[in-house]
DSSP file (Angstrom, degrees, kcal/mol; ACC not computed):
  #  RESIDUE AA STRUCTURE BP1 BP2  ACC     N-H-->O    O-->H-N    N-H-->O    O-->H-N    TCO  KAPPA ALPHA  PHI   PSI    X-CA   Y-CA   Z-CA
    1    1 A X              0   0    0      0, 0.0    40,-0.1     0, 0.0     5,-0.1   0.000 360.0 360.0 360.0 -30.4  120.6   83.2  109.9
    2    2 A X        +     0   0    0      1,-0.2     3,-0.1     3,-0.0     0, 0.0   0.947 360.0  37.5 -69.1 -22.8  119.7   86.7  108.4
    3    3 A X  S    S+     0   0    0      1,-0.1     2,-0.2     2,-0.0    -1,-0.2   0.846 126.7  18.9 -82.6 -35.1  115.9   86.1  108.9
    4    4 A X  S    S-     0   0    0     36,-0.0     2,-0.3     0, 0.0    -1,-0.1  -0.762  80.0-105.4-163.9 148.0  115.8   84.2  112.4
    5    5 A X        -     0   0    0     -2,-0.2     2,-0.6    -3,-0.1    35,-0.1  -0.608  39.9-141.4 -73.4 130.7  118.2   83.7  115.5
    6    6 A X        -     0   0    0     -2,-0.3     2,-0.3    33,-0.2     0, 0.0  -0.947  10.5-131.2-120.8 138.7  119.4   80.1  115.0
    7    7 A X        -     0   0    0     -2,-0.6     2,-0.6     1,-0.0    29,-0.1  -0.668  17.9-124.2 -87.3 132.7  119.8   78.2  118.4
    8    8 A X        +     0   0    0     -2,-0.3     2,-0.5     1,-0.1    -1,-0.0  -0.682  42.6 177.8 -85.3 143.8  123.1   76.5  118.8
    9    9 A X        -     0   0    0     -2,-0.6     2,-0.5     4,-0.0     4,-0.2  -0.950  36.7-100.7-135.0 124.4  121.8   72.7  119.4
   10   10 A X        -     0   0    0     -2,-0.5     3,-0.1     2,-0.1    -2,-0.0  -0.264  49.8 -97.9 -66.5 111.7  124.1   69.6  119.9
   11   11 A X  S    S+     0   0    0     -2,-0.5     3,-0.1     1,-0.2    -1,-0.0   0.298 110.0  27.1 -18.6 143.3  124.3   67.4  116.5
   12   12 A X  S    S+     0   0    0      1,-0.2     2,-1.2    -3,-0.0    -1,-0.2   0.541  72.8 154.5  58.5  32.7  122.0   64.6  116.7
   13   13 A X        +     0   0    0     -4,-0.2     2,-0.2    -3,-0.1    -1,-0.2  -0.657  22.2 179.0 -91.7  77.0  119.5   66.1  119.0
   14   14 A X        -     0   0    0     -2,-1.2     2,-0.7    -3,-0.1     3,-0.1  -0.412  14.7-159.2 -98.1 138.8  116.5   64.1  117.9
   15   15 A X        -     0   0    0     -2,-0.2     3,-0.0     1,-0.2     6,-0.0  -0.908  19.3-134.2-112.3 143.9  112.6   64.4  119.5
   16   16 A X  S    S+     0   0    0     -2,-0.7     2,-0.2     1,-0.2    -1,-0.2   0.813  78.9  11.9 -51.7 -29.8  110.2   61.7  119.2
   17   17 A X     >  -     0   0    0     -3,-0.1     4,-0.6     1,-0.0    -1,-0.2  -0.980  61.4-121.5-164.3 171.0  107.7   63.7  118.3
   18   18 A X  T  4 S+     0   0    0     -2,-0.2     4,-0.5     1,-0.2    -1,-0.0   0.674 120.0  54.8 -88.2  -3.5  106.2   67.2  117.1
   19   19 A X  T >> S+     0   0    0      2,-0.2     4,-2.4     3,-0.1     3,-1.4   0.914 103.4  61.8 -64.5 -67.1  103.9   66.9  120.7
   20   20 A X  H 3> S+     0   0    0      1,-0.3     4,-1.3     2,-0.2    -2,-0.2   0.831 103.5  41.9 -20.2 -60.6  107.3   66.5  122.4
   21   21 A X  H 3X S+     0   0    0     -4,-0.6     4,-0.9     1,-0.3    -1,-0.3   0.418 115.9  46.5 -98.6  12.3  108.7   69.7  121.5
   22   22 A X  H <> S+     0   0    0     -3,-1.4     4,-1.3    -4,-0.5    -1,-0.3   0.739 107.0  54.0 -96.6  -4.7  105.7   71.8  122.1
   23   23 A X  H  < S+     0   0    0     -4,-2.4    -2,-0.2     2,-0.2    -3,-0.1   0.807 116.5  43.8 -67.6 -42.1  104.9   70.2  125.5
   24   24 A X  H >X S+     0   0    0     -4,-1.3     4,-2.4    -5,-0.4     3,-1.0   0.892 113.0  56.2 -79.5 -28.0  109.1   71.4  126.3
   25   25 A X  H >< S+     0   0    0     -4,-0.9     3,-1.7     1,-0.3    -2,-0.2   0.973 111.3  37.2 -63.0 -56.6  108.4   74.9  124.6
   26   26 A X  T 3< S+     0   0    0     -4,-1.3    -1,-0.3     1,-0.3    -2,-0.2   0.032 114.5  55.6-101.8  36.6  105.4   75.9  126.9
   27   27 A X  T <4 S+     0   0    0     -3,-1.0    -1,-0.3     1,-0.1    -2,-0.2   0.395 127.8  23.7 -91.8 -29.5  107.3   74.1  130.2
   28   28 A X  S <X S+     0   0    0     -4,-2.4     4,-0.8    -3,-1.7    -2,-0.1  -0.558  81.3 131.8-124.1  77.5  110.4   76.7  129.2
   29   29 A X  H  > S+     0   0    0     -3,-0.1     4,-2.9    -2,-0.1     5,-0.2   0.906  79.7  41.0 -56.5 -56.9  108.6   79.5  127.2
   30   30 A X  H  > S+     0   0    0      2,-0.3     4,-1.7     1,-0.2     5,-0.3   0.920 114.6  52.2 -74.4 -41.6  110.4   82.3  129.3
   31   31 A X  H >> S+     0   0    0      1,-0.3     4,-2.2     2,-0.2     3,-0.7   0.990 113.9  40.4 -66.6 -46.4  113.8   80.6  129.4
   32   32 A X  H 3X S+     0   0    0     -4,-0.8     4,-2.4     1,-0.2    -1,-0.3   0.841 111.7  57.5 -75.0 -22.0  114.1   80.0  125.6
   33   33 A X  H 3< S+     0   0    0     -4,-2.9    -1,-0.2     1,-0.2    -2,-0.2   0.756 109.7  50.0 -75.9  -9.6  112.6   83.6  125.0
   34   34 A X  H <X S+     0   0    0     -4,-1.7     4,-1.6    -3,-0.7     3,-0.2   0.823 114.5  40.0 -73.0 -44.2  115.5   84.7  127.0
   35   35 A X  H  X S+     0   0    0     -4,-2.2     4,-1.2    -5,-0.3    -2,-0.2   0.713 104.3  59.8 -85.0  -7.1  117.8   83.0  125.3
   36   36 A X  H  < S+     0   0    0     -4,-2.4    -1,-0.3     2,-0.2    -2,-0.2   0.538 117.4  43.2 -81.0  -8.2  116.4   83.5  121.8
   37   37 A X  H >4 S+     0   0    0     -3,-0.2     3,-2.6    -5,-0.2    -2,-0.2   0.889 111.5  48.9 -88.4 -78.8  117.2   87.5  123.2
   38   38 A X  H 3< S+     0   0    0     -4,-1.6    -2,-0.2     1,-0.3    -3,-0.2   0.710 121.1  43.1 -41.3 -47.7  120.9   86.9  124.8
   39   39 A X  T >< S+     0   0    0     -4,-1.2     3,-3.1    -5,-0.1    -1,-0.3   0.457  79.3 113.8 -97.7  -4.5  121.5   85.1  121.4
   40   40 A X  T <  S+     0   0    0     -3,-2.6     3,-0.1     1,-0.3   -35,-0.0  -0.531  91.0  15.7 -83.8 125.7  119.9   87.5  118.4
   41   41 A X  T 3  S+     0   0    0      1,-0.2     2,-0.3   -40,-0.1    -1,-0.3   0.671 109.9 114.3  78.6  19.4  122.9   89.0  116.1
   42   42 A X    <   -     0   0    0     -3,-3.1     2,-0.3    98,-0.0    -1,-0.2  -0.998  48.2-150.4-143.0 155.7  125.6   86.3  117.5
   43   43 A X  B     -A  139   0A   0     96,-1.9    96,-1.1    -2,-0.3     2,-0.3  -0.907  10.7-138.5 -98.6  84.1  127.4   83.8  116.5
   44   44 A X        +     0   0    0     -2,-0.3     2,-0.3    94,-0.2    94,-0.2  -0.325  22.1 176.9 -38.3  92.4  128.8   80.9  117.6
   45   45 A X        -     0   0    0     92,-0.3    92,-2.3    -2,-0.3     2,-0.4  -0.811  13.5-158.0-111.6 139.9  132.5   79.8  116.5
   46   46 A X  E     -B  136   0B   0     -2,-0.3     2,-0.5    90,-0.2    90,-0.2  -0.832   9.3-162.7-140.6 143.1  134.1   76.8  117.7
   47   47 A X  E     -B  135   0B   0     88,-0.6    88,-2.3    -2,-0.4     2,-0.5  -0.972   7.8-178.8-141.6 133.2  138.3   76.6  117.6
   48   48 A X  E     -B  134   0B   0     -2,-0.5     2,-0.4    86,-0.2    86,-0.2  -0.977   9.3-165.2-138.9 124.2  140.1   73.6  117.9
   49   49 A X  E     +B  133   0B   0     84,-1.3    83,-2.3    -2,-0.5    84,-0.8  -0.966   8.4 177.8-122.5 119.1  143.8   73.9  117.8
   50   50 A X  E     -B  131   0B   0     -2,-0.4     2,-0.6    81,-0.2    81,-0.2  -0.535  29.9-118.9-113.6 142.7  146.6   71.0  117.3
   51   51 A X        -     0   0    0     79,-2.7     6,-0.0    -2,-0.2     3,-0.0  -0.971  22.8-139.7-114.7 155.9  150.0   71.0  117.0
   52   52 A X  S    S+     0   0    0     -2,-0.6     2,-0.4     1,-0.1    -1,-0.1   0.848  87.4  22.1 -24.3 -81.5  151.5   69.7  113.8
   53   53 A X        -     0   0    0      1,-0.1     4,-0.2    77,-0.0    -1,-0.1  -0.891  62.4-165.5-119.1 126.5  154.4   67.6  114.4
   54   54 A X  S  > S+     0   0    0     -2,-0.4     4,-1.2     2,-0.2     5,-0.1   0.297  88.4  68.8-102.8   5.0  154.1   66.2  118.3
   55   55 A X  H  > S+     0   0    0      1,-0.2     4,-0.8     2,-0.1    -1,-0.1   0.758  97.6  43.0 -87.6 -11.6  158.1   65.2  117.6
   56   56 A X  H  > S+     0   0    0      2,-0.2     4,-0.6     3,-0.1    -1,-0.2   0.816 118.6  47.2 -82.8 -19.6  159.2   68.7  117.5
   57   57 A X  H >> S+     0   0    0      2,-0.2     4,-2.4    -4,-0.2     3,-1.0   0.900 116.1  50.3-113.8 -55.3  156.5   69.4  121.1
   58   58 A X  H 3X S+     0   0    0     -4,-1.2     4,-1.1     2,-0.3     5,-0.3   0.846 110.3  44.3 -78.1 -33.4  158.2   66.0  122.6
   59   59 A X  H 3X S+     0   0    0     -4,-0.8     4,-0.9     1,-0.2    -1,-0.3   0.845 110.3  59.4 -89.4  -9.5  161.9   67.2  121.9
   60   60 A X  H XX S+     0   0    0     -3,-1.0     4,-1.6    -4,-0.6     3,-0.7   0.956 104.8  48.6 -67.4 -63.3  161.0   70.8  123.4
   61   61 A X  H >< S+     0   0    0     -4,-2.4     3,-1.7     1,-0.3     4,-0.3   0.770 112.3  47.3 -66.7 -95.5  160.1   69.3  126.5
   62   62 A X  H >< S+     0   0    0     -4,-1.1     3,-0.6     1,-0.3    -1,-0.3   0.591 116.7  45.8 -14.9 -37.8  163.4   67.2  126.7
   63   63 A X  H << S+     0   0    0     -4,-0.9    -1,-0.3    -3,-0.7    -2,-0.2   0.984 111.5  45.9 -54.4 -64.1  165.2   70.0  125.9
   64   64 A X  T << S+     0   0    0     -3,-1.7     2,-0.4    -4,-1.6    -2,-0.2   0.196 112.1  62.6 -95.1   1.0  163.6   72.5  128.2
   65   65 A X    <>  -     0   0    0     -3,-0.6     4,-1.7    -4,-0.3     3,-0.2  -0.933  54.5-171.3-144.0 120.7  163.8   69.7  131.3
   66   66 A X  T  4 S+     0   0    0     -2,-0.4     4,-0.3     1,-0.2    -1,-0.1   0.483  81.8  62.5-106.7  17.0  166.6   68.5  132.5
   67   67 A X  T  > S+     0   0    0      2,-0.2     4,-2.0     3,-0.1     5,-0.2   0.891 100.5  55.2 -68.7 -48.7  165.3   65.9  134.7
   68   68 A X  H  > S+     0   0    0      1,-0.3     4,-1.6    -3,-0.2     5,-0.2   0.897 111.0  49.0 -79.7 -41.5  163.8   64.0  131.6
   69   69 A X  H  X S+     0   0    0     -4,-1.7     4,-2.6     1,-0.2    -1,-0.3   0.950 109.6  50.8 -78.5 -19.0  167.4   64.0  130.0
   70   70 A X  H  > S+     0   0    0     -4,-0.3     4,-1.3    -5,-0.2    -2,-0.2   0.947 116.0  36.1 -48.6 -56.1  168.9   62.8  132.9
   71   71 A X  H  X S+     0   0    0     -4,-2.0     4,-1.8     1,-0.2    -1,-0.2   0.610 117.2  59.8 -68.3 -28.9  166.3   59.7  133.4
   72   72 A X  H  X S+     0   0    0     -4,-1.6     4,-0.8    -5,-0.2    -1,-0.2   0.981 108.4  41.2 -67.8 -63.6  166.6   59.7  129.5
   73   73 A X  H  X S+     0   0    0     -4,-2.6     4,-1.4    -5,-0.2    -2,-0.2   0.923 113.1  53.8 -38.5 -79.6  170.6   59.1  129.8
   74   74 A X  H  X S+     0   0    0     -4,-1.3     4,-3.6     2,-0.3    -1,-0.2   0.668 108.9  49.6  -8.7 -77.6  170.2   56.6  132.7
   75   75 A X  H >< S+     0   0    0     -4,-1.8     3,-2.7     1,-0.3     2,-0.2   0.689 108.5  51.3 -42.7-125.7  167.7   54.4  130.5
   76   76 A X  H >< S+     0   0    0     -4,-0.8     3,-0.6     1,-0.4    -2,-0.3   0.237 108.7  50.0 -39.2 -40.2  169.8   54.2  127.6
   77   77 A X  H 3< S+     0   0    0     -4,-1.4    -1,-0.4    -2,-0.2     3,-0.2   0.929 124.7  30.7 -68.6 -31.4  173.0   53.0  129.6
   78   78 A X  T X< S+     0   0    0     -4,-3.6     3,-2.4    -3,-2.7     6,-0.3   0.112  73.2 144.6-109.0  35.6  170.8   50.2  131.3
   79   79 A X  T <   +     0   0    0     -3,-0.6    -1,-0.2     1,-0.2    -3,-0.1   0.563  67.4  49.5 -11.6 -43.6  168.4   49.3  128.9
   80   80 A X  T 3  S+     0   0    0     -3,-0.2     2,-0.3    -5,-0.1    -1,-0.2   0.421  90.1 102.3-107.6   9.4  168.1   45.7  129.5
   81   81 A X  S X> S-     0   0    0     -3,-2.4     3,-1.9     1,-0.1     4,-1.4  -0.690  76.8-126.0-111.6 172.2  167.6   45.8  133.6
   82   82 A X  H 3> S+     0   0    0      1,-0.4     4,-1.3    -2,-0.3     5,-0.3   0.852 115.6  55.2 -80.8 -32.6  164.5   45.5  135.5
   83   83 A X  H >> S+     0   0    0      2,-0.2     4,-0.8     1,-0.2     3,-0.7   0.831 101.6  59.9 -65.4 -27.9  165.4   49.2  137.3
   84   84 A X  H X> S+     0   0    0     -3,-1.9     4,-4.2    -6,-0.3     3,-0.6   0.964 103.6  50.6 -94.8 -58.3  165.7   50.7  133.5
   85   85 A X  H 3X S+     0   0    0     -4,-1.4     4,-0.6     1,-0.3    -1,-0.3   0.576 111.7  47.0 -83.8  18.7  161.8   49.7  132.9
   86   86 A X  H <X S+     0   0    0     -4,-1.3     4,-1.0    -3,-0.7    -2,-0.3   0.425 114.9  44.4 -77.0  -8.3  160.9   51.5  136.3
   87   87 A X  H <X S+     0   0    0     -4,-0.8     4,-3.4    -3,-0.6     5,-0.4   0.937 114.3  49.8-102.5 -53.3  163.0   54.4  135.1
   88   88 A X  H  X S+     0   0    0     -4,-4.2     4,-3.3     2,-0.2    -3,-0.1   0.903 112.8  48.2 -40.5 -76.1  161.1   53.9  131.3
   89   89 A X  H  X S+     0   0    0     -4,-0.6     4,-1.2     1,-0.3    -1,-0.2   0.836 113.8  50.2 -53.5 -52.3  157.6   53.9  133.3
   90   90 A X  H >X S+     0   0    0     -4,-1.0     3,-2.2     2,-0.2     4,-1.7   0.967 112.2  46.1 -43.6 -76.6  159.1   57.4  135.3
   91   91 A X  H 3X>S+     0   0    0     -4,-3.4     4,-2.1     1,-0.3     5,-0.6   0.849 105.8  55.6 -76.3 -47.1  160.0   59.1  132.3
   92   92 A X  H 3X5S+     0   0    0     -4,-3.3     4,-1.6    -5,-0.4    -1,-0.3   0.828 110.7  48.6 -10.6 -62.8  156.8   58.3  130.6
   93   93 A X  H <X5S+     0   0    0     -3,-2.2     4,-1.2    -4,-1.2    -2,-0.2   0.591 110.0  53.9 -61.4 -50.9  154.9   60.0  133.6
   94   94 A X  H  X5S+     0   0    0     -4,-1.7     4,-5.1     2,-0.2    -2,-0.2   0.884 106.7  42.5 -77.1 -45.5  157.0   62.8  133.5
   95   95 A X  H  <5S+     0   0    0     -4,-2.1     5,-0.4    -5,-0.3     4,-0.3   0.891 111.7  65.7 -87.6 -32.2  156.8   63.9  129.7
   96   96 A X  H >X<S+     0   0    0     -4,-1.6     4,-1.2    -5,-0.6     3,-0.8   0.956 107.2  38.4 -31.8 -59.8  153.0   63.1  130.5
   97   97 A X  H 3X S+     0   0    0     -4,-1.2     4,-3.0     1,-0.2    -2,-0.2   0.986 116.7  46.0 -76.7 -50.0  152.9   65.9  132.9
   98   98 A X  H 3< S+     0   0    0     -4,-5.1    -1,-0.2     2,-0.2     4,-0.2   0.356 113.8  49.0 -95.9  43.3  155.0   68.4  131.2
   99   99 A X  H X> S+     0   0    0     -3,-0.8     4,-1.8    -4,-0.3     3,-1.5   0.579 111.9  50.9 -94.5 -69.9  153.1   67.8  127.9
  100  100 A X  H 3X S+     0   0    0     -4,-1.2     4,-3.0    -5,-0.4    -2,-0.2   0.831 113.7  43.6 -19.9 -67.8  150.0   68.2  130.2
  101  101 A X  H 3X S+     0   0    0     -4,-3.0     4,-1.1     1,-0.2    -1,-0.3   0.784 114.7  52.1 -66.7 -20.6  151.6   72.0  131.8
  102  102 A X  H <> S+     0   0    0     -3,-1.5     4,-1.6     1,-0.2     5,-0.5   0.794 110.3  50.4 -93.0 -22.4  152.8   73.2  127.9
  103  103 A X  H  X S+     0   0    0     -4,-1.8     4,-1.5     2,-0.2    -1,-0.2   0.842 107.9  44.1 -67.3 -49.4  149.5   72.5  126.9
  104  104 A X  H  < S+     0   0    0     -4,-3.0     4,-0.3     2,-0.1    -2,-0.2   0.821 122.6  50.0 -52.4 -38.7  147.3   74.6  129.7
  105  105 A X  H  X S+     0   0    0     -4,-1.1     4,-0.6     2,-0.2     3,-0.4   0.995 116.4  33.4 -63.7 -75.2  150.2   77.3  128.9
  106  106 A X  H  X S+     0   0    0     -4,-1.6     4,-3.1     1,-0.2     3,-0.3   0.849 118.1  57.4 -30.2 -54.1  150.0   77.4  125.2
  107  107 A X  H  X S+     0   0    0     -4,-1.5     4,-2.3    -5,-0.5    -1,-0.2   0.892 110.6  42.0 -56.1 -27.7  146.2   76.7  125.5
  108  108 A X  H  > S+     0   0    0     -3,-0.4     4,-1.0    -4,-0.3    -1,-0.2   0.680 109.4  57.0 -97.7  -3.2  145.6   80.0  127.7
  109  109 A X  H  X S+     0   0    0     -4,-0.6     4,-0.9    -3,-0.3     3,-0.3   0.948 115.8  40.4 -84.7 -65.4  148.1   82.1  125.5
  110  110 A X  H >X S+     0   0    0     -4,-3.1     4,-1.5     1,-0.3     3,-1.2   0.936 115.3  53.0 -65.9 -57.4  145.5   81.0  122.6
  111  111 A X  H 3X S+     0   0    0     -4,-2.3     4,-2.9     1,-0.3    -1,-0.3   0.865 100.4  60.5 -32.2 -60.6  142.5   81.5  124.8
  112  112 A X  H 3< S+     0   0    0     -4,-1.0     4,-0.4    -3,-0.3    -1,-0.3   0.639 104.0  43.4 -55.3 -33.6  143.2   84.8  125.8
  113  113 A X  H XX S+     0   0    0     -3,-1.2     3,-0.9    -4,-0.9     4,-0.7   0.933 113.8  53.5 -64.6 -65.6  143.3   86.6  122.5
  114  114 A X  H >X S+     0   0    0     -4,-1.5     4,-1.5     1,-0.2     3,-1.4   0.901 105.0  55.9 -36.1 -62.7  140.3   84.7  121.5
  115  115 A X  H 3< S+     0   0    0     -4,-2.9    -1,-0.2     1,-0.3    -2,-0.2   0.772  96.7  62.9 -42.4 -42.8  138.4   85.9  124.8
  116  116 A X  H <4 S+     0   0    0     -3,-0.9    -1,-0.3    -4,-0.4    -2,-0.2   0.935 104.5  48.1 -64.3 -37.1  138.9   89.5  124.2
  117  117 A X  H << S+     0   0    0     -3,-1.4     2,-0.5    -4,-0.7    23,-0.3   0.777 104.3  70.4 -90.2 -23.8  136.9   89.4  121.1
  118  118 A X     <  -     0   0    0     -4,-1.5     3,-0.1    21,-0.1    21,-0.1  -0.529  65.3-139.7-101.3 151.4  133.9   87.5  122.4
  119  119 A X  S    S-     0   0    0     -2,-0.5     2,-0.3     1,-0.1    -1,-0.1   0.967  86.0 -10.3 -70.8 -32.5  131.0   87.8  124.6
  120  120 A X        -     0   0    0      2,-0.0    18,-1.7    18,-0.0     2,-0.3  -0.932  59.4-170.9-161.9-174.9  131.2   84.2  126.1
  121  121 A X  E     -C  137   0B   0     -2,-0.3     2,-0.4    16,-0.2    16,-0.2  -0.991  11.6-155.3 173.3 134.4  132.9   81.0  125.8
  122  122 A X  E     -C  136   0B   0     14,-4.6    14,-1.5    -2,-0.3     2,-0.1  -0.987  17.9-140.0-141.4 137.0  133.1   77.4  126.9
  123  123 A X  E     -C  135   0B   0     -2,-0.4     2,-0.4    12,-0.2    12,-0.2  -0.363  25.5-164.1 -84.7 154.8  136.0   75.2  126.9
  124  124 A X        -     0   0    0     10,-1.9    10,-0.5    -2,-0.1    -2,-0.0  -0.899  42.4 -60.3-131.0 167.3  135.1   71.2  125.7
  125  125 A X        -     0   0    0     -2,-0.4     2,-0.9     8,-0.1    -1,-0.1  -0.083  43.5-139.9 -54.8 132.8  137.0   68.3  126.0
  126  126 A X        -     0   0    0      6,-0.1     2,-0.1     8,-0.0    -1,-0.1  -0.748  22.1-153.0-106.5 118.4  140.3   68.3  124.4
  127  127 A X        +     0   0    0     -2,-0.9     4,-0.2     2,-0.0     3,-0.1  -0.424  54.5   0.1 -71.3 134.0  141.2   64.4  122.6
  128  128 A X  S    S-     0   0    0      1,-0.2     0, 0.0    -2,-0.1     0, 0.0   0.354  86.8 -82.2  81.2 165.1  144.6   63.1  122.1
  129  129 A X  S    S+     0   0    0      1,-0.1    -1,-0.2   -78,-0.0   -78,-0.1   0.311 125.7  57.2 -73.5   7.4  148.3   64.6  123.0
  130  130 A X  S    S+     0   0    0    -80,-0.1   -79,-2.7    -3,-0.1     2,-0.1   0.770  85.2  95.2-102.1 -21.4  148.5   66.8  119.8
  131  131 A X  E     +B   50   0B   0    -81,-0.2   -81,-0.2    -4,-0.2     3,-0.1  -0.334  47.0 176.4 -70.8 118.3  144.9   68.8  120.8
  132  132 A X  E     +     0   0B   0    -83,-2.3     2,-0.2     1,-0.3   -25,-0.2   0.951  62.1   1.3 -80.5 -44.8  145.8   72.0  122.6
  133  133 A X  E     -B   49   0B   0    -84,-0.8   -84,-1.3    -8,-0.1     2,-0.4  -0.985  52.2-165.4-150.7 141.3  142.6   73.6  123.1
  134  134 A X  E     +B   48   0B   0    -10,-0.5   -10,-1.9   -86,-0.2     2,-0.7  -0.853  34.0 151.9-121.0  78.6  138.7   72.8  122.3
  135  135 A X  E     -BC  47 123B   0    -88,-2.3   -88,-0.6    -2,-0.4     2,-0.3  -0.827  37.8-151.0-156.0 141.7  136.7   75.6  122.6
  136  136 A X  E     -BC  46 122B   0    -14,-1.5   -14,-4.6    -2,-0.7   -90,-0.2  -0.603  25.9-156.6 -92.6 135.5  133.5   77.2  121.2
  137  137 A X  E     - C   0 121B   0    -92,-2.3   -92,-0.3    -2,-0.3   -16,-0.2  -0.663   9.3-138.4 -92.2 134.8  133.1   81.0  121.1
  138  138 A X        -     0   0    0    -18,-1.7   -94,-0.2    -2,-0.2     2,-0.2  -0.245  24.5-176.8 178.5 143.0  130.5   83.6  121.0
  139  139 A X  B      A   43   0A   0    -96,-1.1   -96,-1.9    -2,-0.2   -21,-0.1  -0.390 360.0 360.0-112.5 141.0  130.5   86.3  119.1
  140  140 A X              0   0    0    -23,-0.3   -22,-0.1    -2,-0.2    -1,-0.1   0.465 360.0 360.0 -47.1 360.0  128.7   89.5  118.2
């Protein structure tokens, strides 16, 4: 990296052959010499942020909604009737969605800081309920 601009290239990015990649260099000469410019003296940082303990995230949201303790209650006096696992199936649905909005929230709080400090940025797919935010940076 001190001698040469290193192109960021997605892991397992294999050519058949060394004919291959000079047949794709002189079809994009001018686009990759553009991006070997846009790219010289940055760096490329990638941030992935989790939370810890998803029981402490789960009891914030029950706290903070007072729908979900309602439905919560409800369920726990009629456990064993057919109405109690539509109500289960609701409330499921529901702490699905506001896990979903604390997550966009939290994520763009995190984002935003990050953002200031770089030149550009792409968000990636974020895995699982504990993964807030997936996103590669880059920075001068």
């Amino acid at each position: 990296m001190q001698d040469y601009t290193v192109l960021p290239v997605r892991f397992c990015t294999i050519a058949s052959s060394a004919e291959e990649i000079r047949n794709l260099l002189r079809k994009r000469y001018r686009e990759f010499k553009n991006l070997l410019k846009d790219m010289d003296n940055k760096v490329e940082v990638g941030i992935k942020a989790i939370w810890r303990d998803m029981n402490v995230i789960f009891q914030e949201i029950v706290k903070k909604n007072r729908e979900i303790q309602r439905l919560k209650r409800k369920i726990y006096i009629k456990s064993s009737s057919n109405k109690a696992y539509t109500n289960k199936i609701t409330l499921g649905k529901m702490v699905q969605s506001a896990l979903l909005s604390k997550k966009e929230s939290e994520g763009e709080k995190i984002l935003d800081i990050f953002k200031k400090m770089s030149v550009d940025f792409r968000s990636n797919k974020i895995y699982g309920d504990s993964m807030i935010l997936n996103v590669a940076f880059f920075n001068r």
